[in-house]
N, C-alpha and C positions, 0 to 999 in steps of 0.2 A: 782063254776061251776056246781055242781051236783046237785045245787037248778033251774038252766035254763033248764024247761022241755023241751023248744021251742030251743034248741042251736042248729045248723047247721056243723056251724063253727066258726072256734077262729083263727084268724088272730094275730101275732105276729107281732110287729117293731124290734124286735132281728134274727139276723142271728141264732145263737144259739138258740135250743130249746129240750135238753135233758131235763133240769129242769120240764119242764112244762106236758111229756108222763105220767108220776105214777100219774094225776090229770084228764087225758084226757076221757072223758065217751067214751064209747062204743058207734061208729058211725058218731060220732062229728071229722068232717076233720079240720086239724090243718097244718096250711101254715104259715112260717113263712118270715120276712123280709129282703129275697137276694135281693141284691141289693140297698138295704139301707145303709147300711154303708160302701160299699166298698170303696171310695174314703175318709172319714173320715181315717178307720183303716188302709187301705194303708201308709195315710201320716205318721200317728203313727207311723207305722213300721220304715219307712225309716227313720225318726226323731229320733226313740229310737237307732237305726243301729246308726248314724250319732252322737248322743250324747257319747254314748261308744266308737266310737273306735276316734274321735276328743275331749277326757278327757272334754266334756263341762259340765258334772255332776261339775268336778273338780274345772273348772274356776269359776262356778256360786259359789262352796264353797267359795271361795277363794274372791271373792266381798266382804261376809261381815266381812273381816279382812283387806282389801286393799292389798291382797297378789298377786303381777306379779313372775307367775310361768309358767314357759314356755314349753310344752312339746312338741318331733316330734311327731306327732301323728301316727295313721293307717290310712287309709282312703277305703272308697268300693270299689275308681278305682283299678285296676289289680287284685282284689280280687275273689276268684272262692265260688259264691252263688246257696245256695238251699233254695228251696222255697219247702218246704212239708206243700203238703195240695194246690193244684193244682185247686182250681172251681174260683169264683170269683173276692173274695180278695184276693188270690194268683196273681190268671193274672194281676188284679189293682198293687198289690208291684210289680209285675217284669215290667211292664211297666215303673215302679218313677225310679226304680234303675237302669234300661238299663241305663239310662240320666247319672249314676255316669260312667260309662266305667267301668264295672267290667272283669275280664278276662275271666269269663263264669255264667253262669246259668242256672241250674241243675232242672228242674222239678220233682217234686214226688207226684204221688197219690194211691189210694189204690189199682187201674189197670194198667198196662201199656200199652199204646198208642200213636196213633201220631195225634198229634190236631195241626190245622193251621199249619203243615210241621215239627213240632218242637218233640223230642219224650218227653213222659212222663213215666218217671222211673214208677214202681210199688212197693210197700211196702217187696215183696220179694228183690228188689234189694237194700235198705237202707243200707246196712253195707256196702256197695263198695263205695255207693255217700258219706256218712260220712266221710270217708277217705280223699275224694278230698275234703273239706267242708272247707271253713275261715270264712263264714257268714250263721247262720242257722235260714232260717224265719219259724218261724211255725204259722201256720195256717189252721192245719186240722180240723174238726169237732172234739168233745169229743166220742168217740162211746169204745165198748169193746176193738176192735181192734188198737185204738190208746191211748187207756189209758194207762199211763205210761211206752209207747212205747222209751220216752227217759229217759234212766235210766244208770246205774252202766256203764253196759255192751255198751252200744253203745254209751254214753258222749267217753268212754275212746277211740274211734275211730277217736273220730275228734280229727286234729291235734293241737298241741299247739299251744295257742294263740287265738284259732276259736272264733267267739261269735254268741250266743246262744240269740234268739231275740224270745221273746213269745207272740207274738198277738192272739190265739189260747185260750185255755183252759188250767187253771194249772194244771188240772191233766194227763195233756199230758206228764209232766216233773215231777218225782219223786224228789222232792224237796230237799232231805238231800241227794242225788246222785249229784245233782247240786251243793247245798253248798257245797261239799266235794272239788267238782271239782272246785272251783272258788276258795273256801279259797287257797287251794294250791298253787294260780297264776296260772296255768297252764289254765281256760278256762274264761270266763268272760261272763256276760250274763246281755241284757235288757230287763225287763220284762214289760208288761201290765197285765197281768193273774198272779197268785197264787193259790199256793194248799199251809194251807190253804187260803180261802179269806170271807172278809179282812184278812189280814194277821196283826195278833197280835202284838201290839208294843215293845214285847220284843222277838219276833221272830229273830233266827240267820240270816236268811236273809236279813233282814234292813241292817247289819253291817257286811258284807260278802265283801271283798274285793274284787271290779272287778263286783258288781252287782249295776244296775239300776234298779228302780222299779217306776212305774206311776200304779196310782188306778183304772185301768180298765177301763179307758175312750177312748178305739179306738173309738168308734161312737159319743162319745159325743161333737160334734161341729156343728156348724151353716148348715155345708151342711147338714145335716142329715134333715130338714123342707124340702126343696122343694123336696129330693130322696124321701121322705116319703108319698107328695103329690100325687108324680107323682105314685109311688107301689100302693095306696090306690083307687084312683081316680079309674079307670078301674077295681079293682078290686071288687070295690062296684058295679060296672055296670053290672060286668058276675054277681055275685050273684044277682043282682034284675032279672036279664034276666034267671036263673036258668041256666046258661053256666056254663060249668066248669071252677073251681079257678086254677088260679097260684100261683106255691110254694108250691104245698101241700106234706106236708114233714111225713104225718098221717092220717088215719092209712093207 
């Protein structure tokens, strides 16, 4: 990037873009891809939720030994959900999961507010919504303020049983705080993200009882072409027209 005498702007297809600031030259506006992946990583979510607490990690084991093993399962309905990390992909998961009947849902973001009539907790109020919490979607940005925001101290707030669902950033989640909390039985968790990632194949987490893990593909699915068109198309039009961009998340 630092060889583009002529750079403007750097346009991203990822929602995420801390990785990409420690590279960013001085004056070069850096907008990234909201709105691109919300309905891909939503699905994730709700898929990864729906796979943990319906044992279907379990079932698919059990295929290639021909094992019928029957469990009651948990399910989302009557279940009290928080969604931390309130912009987007937040509002896309709480829209899939209204459809499960859960018995509430719990917004958090890093201010508190009331958006479309509904309130949104603040990150001061976290320790009191953990408490109420059986389903935890995470979905914040990675920033100072939420890195390794779920840790020791606030896993051990949610109540037994809760699961812990990471479409967000692994380093949202101090990872041997998690394992702790999982080996025990006590919480269970699906993940998309890890800290680290990839995550090494002899890492405790693969074989952590109560843990789900997929390799960081919330966006990686078919709708993500035509979201991608539609972000890019107009956005190439403000820049030829010297209008101002959307999404600019820099400096």
């Amino acid at each position: 990037v630092s060889e583009m005498k002529n750079l403007k702007a750097l346009q991203l297809l990822s929602a995420g873009y801390e990785n990409y600031l420690p590279w960013l030259p001085q004056g070069v506006l850096l907008c990234n891809g909201a709105g691109i992946h919300d309905t891909a990583t939503a699905e994730l979510a709700v898929a990864l939720a729906l796979t943990s607490l319906r044992h279907l990690d379990e079932y698919a084991r059990n295929m290639t030994s021909g094992l019928w093993k029957l469990h009651f399962s948990d399910s989302l309905a009557d279940k009290r959900v928080t969604i931390f990390g309130y912009g987007r992909i937040g509002k896309a998961i709480e829209r899939r999961v209204s459809a499960f009947e859960p018995e509430s849902i719990t917004r958090v973001a890093r201010s508190a507010r009331t958006e479309d009539g509904k309130p949104v907790h603040g990150f001061a109020e976290l320790d009191e919504v953990l408490r109420r919490t059986d389903v935890l979607f995470l979905i914040a940005p990675l920033t100072a303020e939420t890195e390794g925001i779920v840790n020791e101290r606030t896993l051990a707030l949610l109540p037994d049983k809760a699961l812990v669902v990471n479409v967000a950033r692994g380093k949202v989640v101090v990872t041997e705080d998690l394992v702790a909390e999982c080996a025990s039985g006590r919480l269970r968790a699906a993940l998309d993200v890890t800290d680290p990632e990839p995550l090494p194949p002899d890492h405790p987490l693969w074989t952590t009882p109560g843990v789900f893990i997929s390799p960081h593909g919330g966006g990686q699915a078919k709708a993500f072409f035509p979201r991608a068109t539609r972000m890019l198309a107009p956005q190439l039009r403000r820049f030829a027209a010297g209008e101002p961009l959307a999404n600019v998340v820099a400096p």
